[in-house]
C-alpha positions in Angstrom: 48.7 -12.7 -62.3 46.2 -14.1 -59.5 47.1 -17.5 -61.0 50.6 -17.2 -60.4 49.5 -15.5 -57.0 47.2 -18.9 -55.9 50.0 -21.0 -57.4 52.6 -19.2 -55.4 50.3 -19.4 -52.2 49.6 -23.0 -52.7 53.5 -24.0 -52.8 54.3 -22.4 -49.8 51.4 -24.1 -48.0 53.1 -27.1 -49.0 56.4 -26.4 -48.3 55.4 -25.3 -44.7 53.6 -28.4 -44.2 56.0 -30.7 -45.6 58.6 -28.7 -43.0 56.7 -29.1 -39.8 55.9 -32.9 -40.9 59.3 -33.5 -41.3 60.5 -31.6 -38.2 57.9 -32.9 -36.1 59.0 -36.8 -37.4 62.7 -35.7 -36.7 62.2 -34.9 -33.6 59.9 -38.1 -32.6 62.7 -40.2 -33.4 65.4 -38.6 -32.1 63.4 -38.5 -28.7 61.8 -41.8 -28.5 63.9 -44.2 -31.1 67.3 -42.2 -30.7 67.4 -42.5 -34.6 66.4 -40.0 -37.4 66.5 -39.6 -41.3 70.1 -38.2 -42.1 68.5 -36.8 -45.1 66.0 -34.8 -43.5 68.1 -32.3 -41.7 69.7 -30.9 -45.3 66.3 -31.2 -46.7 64.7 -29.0 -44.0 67.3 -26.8 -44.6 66.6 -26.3 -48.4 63.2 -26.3 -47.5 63.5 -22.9 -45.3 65.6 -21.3 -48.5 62.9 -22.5 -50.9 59.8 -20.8 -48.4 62.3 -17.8 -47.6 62.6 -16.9 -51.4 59.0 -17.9 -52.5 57.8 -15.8 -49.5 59.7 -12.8 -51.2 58.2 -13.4 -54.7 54.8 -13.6 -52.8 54.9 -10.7 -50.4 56.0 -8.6 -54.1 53.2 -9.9 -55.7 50.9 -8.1 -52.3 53.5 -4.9 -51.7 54.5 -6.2 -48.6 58.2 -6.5 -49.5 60.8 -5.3 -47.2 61.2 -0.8 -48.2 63.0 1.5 -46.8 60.5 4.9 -46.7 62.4 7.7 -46.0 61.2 10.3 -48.6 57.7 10.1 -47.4 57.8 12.5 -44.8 60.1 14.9 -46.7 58.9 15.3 -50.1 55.7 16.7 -51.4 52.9 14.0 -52.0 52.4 14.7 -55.3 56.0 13.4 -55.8 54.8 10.0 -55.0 54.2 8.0 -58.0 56.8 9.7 -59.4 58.9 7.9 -56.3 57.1 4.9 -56.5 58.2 4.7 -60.7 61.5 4.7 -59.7 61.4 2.5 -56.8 59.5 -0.1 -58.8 62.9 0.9 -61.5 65.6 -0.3 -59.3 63.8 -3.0 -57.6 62.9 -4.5 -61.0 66.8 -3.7 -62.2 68.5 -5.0 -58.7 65.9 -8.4 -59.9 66.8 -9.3 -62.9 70.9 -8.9 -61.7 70.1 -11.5 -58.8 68.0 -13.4 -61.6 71.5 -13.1 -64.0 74.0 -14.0 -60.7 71.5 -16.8 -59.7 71.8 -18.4 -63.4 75.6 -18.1 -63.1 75.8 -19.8 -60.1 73.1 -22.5 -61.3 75.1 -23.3 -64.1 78.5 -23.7 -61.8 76.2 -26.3 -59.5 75.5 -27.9 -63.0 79.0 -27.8 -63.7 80.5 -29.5 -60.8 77.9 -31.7 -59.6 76.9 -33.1 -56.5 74.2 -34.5 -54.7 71.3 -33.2 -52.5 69.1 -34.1 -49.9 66.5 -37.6 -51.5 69.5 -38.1 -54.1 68.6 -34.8 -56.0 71.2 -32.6 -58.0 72.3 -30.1 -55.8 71.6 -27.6 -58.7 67.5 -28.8 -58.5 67.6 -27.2 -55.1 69.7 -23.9 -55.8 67.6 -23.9 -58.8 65.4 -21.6 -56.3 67.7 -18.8 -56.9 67.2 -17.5 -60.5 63.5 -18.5 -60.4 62.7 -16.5 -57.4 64.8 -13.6 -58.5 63.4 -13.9 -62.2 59.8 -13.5 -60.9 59.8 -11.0 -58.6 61.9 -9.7 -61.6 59.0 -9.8 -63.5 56.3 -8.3 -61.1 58.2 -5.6 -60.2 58.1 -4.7 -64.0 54.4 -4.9 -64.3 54.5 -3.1 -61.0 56.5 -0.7 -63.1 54.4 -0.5 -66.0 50.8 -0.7 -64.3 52.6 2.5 -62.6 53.8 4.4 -66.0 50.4 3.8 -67.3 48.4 5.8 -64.1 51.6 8.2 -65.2 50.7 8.8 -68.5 47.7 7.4 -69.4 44.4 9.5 -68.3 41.8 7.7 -66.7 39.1 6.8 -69.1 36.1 7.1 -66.1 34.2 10.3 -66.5 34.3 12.9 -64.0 31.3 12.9 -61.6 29.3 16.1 -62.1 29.3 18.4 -59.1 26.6 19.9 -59.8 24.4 17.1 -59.9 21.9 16.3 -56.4 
């Protein structure tokens, strides 16, 4: 899983730097040679979508996605994992529907063609869709089971002995 985390990390860092190159160069020679790269402003804008999804599939991976906490106040703590199992449930379930609705529309761009930004399929860049879906699919799952086995599973370190000095 850290693997897929560094991998993650390091495509994003490339992304953002490819975007602020690019943005920066844009904006040169727009300003000073009143000229540009007409491919760069629908490449940019893929660009974003690809950081904006990766970003999601990253801040899963570090529980930093986007929640909505409003049991925490309300319901006894020892409720929590029990809460936490069923959020890591739906959010693994409301995944892998994106990941199914992403595919569908993949194979539509397949379908019906077109052209992209640097003469690429326009189904290479929505191809972001079901494989950003699919894996936070996936690590909400493990999520999910890491969670059912601190459920069920008893902790295999021994108790420390009070009365020991």
């Amino acid at each position: 899983m850290r693997l897929l985390d560094k991998g993650e990390r390091a495509v994003l860092c490339l992304l953002l730097a490819t975007m602020i190159l690019l943005a920066c160069v844009q904006i040169i020679l727009r300003t000073f040679f009143a000229s540009g790269l007409l491919w760069a402003d629908p490449l940019l804008r893929y660009l974003v979508l690809w950081c904006g999804l990766l970003g999601a599939v990253t801040a899963t991976s570090q529980g930093k996605h986007i929640a909505l906490d409003i049991t925490a106040n309300l319901l006894p703590k020892k409720l929590e994992p029990w809460i936490t199992l069923g959020t890591h449930l739906f959010s693994s379930l409301a995944a892998g529907g994106l990941t199914w609705a992403g595919w569908r529309f993949l194979r539509g761009e397949i379908e019906f063609g077109g052209v992209g930004p640097l003469s690429l399929p326009l189904w290479f860049w929505n191809g972001i869709f079901p494989v950003a879906f699919g894996l936070i699919a996936l690590k909400y799952l493990l999520l999910l089971f890491m969670q059912v086995k601190s459920l069920f599973v008893p902790s295999s370190q021994p108790q420390a002995d009070s009365n020991r000095p």
